[in-house]
C-alpha positions in Angstrom: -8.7 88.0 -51.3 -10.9 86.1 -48.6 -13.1 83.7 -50.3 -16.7 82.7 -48.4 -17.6 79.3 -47.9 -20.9 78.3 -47.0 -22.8 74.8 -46.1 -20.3 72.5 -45.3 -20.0 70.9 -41.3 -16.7 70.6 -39.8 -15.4 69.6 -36.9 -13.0 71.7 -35.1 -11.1 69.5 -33.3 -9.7 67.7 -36.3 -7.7 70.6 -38.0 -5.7 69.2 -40.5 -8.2 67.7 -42.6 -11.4 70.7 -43.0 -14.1 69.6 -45.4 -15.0 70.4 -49.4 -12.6 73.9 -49.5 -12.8 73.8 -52.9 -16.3 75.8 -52.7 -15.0 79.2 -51.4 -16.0 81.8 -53.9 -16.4 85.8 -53.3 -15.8 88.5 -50.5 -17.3 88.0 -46.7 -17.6 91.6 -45.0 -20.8 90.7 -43.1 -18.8 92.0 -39.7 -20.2 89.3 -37.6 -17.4 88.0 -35.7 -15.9 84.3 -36.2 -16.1 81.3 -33.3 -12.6 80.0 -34.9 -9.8 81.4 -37.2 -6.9 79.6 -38.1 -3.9 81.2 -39.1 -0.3 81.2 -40.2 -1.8 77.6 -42.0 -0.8 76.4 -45.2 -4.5 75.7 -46.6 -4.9 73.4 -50.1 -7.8 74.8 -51.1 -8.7 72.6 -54.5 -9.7 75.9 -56.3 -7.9 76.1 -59.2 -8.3 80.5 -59.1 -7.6 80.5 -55.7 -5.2 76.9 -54.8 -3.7 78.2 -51.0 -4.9 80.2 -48.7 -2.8 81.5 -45.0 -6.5 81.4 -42.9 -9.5 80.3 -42.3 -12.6 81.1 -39.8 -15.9 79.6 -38.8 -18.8 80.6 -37.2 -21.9 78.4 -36.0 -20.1 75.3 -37.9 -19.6 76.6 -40.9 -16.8 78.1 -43.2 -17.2 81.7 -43.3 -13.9 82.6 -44.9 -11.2 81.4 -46.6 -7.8 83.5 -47.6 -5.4 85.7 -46.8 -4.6 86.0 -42.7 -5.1 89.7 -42.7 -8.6 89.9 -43.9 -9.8 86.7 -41.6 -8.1 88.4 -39.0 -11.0 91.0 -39.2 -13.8 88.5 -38.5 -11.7 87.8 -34.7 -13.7 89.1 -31.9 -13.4 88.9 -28.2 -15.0 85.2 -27.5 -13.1 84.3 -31.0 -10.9 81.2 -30.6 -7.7 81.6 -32.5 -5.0 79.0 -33.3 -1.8 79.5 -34.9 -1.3 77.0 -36.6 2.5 77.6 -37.1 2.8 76.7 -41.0 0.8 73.4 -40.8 -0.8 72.1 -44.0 -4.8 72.3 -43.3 -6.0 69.9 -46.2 -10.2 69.1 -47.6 -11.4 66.1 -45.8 -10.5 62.7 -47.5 -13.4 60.7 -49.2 -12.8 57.0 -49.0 -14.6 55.7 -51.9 -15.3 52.2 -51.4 -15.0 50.4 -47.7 -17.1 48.0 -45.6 -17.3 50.0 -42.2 -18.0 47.5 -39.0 -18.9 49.4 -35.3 -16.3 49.3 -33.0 -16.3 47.6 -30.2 -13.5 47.2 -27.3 -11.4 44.1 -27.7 -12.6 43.3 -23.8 -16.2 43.3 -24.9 -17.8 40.1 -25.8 -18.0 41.5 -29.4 -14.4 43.4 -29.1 -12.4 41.8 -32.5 -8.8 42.2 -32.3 -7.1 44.8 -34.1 -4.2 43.1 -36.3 -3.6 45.8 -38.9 0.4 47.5 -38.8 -1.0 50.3 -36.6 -1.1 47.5 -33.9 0.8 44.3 -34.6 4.5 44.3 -36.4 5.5 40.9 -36.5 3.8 37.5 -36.1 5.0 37.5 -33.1 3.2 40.5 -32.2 0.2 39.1 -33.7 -0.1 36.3 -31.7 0.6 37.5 -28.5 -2.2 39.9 -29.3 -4.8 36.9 -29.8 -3.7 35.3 -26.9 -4.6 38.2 -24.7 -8.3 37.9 -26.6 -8.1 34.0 -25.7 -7.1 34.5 -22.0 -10.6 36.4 -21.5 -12.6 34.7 -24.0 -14.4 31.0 -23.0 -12.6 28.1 -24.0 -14.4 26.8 -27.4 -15.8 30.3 -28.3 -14.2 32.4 -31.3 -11.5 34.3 -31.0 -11.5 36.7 -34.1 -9.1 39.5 -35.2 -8.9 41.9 -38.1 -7.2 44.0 -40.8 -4.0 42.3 -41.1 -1.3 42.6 -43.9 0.8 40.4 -45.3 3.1 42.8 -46.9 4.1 44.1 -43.4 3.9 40.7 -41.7 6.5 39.2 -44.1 3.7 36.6 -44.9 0.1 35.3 -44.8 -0.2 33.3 -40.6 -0.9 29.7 -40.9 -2.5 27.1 -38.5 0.6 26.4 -37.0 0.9 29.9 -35.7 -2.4 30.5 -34.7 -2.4 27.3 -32.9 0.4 29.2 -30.9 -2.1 31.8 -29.9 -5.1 29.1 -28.8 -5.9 25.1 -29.3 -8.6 25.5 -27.2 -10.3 28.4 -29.4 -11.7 28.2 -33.2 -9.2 31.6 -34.8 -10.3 33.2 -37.6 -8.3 36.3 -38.9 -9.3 38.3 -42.2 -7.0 40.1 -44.0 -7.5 43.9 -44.9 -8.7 43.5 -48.2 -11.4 41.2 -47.2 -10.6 38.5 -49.2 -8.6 36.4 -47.7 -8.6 35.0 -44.2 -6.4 32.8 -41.9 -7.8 29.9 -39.6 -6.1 27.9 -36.5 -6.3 23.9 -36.4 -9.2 23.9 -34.1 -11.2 25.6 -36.5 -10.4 23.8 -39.6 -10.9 20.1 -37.6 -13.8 21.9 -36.1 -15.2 22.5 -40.0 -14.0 19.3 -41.4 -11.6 20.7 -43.8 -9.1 18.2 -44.2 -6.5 17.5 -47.5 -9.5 15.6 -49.3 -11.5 18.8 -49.0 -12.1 19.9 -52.1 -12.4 23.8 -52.7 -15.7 25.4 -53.2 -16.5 27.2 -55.8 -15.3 31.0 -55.7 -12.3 29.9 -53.2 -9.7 27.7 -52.4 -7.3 26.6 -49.3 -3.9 27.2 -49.6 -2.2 24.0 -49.5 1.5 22.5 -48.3 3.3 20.4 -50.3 2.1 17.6 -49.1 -1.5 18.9 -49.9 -2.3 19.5 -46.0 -4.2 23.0 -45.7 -2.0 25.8 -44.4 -5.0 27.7 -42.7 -4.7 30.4 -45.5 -8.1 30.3 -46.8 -9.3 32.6 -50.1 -12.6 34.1 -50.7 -15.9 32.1 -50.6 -14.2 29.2 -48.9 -14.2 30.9 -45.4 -17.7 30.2 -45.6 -17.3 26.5 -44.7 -15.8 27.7 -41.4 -17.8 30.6 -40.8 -21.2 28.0 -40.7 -19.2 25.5 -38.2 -18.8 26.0 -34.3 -20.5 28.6 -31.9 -22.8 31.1 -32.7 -21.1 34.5 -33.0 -22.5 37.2 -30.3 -25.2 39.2 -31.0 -25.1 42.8 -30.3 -27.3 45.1 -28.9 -29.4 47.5 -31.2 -27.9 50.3 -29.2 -24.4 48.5 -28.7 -24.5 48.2 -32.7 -25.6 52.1 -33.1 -22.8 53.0 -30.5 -20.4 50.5 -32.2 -21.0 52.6 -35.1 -20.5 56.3 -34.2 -17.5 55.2 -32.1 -16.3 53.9 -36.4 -17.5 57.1 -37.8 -15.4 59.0 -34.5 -12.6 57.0 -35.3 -12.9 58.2 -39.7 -13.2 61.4 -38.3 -9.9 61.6 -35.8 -8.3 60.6 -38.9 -9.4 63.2 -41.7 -12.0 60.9 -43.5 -15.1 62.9 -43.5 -16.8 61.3 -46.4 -17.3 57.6 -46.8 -18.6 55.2 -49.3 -20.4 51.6 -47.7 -19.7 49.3 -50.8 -22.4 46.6 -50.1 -25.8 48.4 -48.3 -28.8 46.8 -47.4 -32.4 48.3 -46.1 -30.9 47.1 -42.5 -27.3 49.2 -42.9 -29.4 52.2 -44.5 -31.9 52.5 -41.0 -28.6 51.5 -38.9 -27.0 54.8 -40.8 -30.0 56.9 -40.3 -30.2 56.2 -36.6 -26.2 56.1 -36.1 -25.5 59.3 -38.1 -27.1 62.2 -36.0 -27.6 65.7 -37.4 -24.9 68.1 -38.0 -22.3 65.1 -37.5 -19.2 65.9 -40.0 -19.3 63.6 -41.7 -20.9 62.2 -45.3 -21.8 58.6 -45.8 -23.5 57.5 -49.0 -24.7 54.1 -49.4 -24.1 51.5 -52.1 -26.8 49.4 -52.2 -26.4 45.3 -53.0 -28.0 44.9 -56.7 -30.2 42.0 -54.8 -31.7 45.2 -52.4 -32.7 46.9 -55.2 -36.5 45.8 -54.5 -36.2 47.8 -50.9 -34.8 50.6 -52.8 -38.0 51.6 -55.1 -40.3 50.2 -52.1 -38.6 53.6 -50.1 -38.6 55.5 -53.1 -35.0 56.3 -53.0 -34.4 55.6 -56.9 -32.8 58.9 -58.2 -34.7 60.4 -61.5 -31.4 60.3 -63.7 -27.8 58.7 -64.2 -26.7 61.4 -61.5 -29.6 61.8 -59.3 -28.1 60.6 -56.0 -31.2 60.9 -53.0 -30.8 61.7 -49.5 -31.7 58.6 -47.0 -33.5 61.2 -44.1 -34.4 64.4 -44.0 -33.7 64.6 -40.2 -30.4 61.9 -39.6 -27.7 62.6 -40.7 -25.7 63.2 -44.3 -26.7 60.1 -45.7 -27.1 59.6 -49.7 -27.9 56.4 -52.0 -25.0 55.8 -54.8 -24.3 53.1 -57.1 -25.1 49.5 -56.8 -23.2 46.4 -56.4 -23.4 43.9 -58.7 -21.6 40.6 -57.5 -19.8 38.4 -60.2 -18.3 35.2 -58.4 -16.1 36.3 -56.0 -15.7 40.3 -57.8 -17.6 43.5 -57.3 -18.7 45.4 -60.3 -20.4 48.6 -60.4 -24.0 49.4 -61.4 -25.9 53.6 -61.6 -29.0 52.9 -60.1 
């Protein structure tokens, strides 16, 4: 049976991860010929009547069919691109339900953050040399900042002492995937003050040593006591943030993630998405608002109607919806319907 699918963007360069398969319902026999079939695939379909499927096709970026390889076969005509796709699994696009996406920038740039997360760094070792490359081209006393790394892979959380490794003439600051914790070299913690006699903030703390020295682990709100000391970040761009941006949703994309959730939206990340996100882009972004935005929210009318009205941001950008809200407890998030 060869089930049609209609409404749904894909890209066809990323073929292992197609988008929402789980729609397909009834015959195609409209004889217009396909741009793409796949076959020979091992398709998860989500549809409990119909759960695999051997092939696929699309025409004008949009599923057409989705089924047995005989029947798709039929929709393959002379400028058809066909791909064998030798027993692959072909899978629905992945929604990631609750992130903080950043634009991208290269780690040459003035704004480039180093990448610390396992793709990129093994070791501490590996860690450090890869800030000390950022140092070499950054200004003496400007930041140095990297991202994304894990303890659990690392073996540990990096302190001062190895960070001061990496730079003593730099403030370091890395943050941890999770986003709550964060790891600061000696220049930045003399550069804040922080010393054995500074108390922690409320919301956060400083890992200590046994002798009650700070370690340069830092937790949660107490970042913030670095983050207002020392040079002024870099500014980018409007168009080097929208650019940033797309080169993030490129990089969700290469990767299978074609819906996203932004867990902490403002009025400012909600234009940046409609300006970022062009038409026909593949991929879904829906916006959770920060419970202290909610005033911008009913000044752009965007307030659904119900508990599961969910409104679209633009009717010209891109796939962009409202969600839920965020409602911030001390240092947790808790969820809010709008």
């Amino acid at each position: 049976m060869v089930n049609k699918r209609a409404g749904y963007n894909i890209t066809t360069s990323v073929l292992l991860c197609m988008s929402v398969l789980a729609a397909c319902s009834g015959a195609t026999t409209d004889g217009l010929h396909a741009d793409l079939v796949v076959v020979a695939a091992n398709i998860i379909t989500v549809d409990g009547a119909n759960p695999r499927a051997q092939a696929l096709a699309v025409r004008n970026g949009k599923f057409v069919a989705v089924g047995g390889e005989a029947e798709v076969r039929a929709l393959i005509g002379p400028d058809t691109r066909v791909i064998d796709a030798v027993g692959r699994t072909i899978t629905p696009g992945f929604i990631d339900a609750h992130m903080h996406p950043s634009p991208t920038y290269p780690v040459t740039s003035r704004l480039g953050r180093v990448d610390l997360s396992p793709a990129s760094v093994g070791s501490i070792d590996d860690l450090i040399a890869a800030l000390q490359e950022k140092a070499r081209i950054t200004p003496a006393d400007q930041w140095v900042i990297g991202t994304r790394y894990q303890d659990t892979k690392l073996g540990r959380h990096p302190t001062r002492h190895d960070l001061d490794r990496a730079s003593t003439q730099h403030p370091i600051r890395i943050g941890h995937s999770s986003g709550h914790v964060s790891a600061v070299n000696s220049y930045a913690l003399e550069m804040a003050g922080i010393t054995r006699r500074t108390p922690d903030p409320a919301g956060g703390g400083f890992e200590r040593d046994p002798n009650g020295e700070p370690t340069g682990v830092v937790w949660e709100n107490a970042i913030q006591l670095v983050n207002r000391s020392g040079p002024p970040l870099p500014e980018p761009t409007r168009e080097e943030e929208l650019e940033g941006l797309r080169l993030t949703c490129e990089s969700f994309l290469s990767k299978g993630i074609t819906s996203i959730v932004d867990a902490g939206g403002s009025s400012t990340s909600f234009r940046r998405y409609q300006d970022a996100v062009a038409p026909g882009q593949p991929i879904r972004v829906t916006i959770m608002f920060r419970v202290r935005y909610l005033a911008d929210l009913r000044k752009l009318n965007l307030l659904g109607d119900g508990p599961h009205e969910s409104h679209k941001l633009t009717s010209d950008g891109g796939d962009c919806h409202v969600g839920m809200l965020a409602v911030s407890h001390e240092s947790s998030e808790t969820l809010a319907q709008p």
